[in-house]
C-alpha positions as CSV (number, residue, x, y, z in Angstrom):
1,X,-17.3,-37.6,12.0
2,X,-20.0,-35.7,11.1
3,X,-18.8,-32.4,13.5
4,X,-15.7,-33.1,10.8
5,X,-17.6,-31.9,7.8
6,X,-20.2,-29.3,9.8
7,X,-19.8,-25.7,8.4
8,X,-19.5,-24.5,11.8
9,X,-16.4,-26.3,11.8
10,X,-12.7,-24.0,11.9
11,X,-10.7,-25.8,9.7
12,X,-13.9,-25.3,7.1
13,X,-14.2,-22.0,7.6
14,X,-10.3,-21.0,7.2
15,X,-10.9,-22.5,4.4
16,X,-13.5,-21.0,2.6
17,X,-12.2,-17.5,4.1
18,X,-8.9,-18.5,2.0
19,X,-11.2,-19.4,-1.2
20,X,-12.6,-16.4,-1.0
21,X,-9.6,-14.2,-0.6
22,X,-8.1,-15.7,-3.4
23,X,-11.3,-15.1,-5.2
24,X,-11.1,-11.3,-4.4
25,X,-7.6,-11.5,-5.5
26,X,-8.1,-12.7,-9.1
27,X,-11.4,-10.3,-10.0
28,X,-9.5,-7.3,-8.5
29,X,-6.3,-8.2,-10.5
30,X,-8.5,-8.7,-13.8
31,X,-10.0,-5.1,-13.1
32,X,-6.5,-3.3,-11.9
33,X,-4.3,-4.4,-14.4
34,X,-5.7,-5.1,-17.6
35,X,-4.7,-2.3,-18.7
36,X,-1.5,-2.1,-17.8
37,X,-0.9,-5.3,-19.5
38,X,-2.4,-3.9,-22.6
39,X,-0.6,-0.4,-22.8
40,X,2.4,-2.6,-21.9
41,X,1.9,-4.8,-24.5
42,X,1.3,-2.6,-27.6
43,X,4.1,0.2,-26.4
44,X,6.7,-2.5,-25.3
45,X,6.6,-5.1,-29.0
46,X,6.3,-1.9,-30.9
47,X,3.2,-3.1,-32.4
48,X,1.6,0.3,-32.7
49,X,3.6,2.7,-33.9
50,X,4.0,6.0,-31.0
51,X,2.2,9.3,-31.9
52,X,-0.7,7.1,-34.4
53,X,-4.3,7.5,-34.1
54,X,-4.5,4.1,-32.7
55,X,-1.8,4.5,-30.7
56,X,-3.8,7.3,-28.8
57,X,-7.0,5.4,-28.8
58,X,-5.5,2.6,-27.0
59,X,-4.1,5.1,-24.8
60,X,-7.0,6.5,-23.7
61,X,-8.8,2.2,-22.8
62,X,-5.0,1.2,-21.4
63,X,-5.5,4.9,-18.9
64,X,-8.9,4.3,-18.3
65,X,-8.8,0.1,-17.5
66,X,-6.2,1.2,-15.3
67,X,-8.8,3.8,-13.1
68,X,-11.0,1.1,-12.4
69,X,-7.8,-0.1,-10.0
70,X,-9.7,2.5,-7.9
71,X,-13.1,2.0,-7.1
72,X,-11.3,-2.4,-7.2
73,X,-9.4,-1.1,-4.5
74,X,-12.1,0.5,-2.7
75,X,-14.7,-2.7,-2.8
76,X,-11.3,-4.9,-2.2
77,X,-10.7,-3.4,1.2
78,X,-14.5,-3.4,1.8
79,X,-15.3,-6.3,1.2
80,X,-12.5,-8.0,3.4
81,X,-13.2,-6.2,6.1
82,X,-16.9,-6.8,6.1
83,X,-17.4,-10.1,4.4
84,X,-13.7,-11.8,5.0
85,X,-13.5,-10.6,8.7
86,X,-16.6,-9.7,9.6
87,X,-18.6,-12.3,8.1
88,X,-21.6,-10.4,7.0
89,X,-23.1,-10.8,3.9
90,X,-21.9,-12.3,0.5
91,X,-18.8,-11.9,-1.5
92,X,-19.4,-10.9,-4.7
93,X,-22.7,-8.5,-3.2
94,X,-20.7,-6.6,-1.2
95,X,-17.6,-5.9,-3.4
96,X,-20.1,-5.6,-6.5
97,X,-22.3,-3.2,-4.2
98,X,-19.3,-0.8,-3.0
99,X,-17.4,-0.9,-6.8
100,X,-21.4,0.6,-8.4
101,X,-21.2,2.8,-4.9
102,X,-17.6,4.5,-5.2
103,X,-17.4,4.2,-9.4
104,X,-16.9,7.8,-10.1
105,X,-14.8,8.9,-7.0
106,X,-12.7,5.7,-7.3
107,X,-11.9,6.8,-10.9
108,X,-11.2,10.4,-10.4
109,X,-9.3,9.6,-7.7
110,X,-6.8,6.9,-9.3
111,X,-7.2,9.4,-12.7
112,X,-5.3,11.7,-9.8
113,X,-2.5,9.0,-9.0
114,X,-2.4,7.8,-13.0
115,X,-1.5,11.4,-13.5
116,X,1.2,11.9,-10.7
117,X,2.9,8.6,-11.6
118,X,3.1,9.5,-15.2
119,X,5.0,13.0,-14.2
120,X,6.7,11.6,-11.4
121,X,8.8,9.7,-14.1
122,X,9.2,12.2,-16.5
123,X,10.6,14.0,-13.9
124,X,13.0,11.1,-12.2
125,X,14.5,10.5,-15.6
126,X,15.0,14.6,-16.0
127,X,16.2,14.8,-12.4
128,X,18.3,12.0,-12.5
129,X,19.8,12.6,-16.1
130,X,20.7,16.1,-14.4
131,X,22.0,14.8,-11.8
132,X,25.1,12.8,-12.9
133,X,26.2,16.0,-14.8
134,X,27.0,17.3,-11.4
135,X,24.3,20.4,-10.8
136,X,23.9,21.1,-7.1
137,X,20.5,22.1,-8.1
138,X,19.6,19.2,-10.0
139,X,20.5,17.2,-6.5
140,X,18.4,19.2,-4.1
141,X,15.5,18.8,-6.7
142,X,15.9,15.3,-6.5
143,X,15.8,15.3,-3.0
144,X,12.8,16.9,-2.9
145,X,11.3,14.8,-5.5
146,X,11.5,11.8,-3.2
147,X,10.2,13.7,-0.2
148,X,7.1,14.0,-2.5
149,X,6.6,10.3,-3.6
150,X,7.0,9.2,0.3
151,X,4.1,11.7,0.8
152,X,2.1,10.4,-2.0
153,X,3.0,6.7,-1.2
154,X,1.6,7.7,2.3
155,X,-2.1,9.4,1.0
156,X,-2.4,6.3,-1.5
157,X,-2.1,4.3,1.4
158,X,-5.3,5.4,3.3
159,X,-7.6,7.0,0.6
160,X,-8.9,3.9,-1.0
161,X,-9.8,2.3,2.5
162,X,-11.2,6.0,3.6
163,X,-13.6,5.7,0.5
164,X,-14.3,2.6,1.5
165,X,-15.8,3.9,4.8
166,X,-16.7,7.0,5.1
167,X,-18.9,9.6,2.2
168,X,-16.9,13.0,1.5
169,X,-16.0,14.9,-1.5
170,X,-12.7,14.1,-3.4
171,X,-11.0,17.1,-1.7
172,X,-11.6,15.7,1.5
173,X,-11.3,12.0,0.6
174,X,-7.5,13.1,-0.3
175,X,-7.0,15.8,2.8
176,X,-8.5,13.2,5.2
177,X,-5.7,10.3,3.8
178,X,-2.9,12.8,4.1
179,X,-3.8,14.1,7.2
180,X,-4.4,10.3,8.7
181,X,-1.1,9.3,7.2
182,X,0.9,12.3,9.0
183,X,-1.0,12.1,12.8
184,X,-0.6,7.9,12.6
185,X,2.9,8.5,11.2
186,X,4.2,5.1,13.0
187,X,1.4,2.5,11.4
188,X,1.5,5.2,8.2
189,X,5.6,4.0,7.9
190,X,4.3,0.2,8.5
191,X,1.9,0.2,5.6
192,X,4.2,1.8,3.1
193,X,6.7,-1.0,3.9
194,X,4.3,-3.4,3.1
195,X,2.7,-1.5,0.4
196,X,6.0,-1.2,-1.3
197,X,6.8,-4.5,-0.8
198,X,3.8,-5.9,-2.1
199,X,4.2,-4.2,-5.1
200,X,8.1,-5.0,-5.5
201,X,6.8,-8.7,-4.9
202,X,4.1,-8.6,-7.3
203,X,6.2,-7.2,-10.0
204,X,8.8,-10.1,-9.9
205,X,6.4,-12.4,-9.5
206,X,4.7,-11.6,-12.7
207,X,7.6,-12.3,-14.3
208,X,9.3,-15.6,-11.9
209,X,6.0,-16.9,-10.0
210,X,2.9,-16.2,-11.5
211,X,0.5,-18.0,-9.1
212,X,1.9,-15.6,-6.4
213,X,0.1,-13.0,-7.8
214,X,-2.9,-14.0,-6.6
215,X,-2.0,-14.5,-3.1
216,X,-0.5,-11.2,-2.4
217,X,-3.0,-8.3,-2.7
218,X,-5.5,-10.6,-0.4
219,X,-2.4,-11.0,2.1
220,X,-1.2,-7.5,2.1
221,X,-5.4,-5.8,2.3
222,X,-5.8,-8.3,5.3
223,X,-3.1,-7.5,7.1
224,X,-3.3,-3.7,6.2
225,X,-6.2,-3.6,7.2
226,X,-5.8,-4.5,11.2
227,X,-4.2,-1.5,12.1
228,X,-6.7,0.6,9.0
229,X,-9.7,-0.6,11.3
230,X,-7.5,0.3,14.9
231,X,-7.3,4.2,13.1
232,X,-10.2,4.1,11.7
233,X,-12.6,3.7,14.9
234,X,-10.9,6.9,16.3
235,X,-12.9,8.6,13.5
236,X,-16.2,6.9,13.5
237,X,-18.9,8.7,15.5
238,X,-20.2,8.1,19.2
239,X,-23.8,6.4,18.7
240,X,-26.1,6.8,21.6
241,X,-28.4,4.0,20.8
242,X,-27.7,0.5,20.7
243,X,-27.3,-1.8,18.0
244,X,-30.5,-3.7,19.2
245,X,-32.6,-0.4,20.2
246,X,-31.6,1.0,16.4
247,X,-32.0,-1.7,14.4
248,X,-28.7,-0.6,12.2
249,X,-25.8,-3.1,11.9
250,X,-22.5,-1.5,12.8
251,X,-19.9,-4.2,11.9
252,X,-17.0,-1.7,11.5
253,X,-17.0,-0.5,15.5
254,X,-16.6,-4.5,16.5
């Protein structure tokens, strides 16, 4: 009875590894989407009236709540790896550690996204309201509007995990993710699936299942990040020494 309750015991620890996921879940939903809850809330009741002061200055909090998705991201898919399937260290030290770590670039860098997603609708309702009048032109623009969104789906897919890991400028951080996401093309078109899919999921579900909302950016960063880890090894440096002989823990080449 007593093996029952030891903590070396599987059922125990699937356990707490699903306590903790769903830990994860909930503080990087509070710090991703506060504050597109708020900019939601104010713009969609009509509360605050468009083009007012206020108006802007909740702009601005909504826009910048909404950067911290990045460096949330970034600790998210850290901490998973390392903690979750790993099993080094604490929870909240290692996703508190890596958000401190990757603050600025993980800001800048979903600044970047915030940015594109904002013109990217602009230009689907130009592109599409052109469209149905019947201009060839308007069509091929189209097309190539959604040849770019694929390719940004595909970068947004890898440079959050690629922060996670490895120490470059922002430049690189973004050339690196594109360049991963074009020579792995095959797991690249996997994880956009279920990027997409998670997203589509989690957007319903705020609406019809609440509760699910927790469960599914834990279930889609785990999963994502079986093949992540396969790609990312190709990339890590050969060490000559040991583990033992170095004294340096290397939990991402296991």
């Amino acid at each position: 009875m007593s093996g029952f309750f030891s903590s070396d015991n599987k059922f125990f620890i699937l356990m707490s590894k699903i306590f903790d996921m769903l830990v994860l879940s909930i503080v990087w939903l509070l710090l991703s989407i506060s504050g597109l809850m708020l900019a939601g809330y104010f713009i969609g009741t009509g509360i605050v009236e468009v083009g007012s002061g206020l108006f802007f200055v909740l702009l601005l909090v909504s826009v910048f709540l909404t950067c911290l998705m990045g460096p949330a991201s970034t600790a998210f898919y850290y901490t998973v790896v390392k903690v979750i399937r790993r099993e080094r260290s604490y929870l909240f030290k290692e996703f508190f550690r890596s958000f401190k770590l990757n603050f600025k670039q993980g800001m800048l860098i979903a600044l970047i996204y915030v940015i594109i997603a904002f013109v990217a609708a602009v230009d689907m309702m130009f592109l599409l309201e052109s469209s149905g009048e019947g201009s060839k032109m308007s069509g091929i623009m189209l097309g190539a509007f959604f040849v770019l969104v694929i390719f940004t789906v595909f970068s947004i897919v890898y440079v959050f995990p690629v922060l996670s890991r490895f120490t470059v400028t922002i430049k690189n951080l973004i050339k690196w993710a594109f360049f991963m996401s074009i020579r792995h093309i095959g797991w690249t078109l996997l994880l956009a699936v279920m990027f997409l899919g998670c997203g589509v999921l989690m957007y319903f579900s705020f609406f019809y299942m609440p509760p699910l909302m927790v469960v599914l950016p834990g279930v889609y960063t785990l999963l994502a990040s079986f093949p992540m880890e396969h790609i990312f090894k190709r990339y890590m440096p050969q060490e000559e020494e040991s583990d033992e002989e170095s004294g340096i823990d290397r939990w991402y080449n296991e």
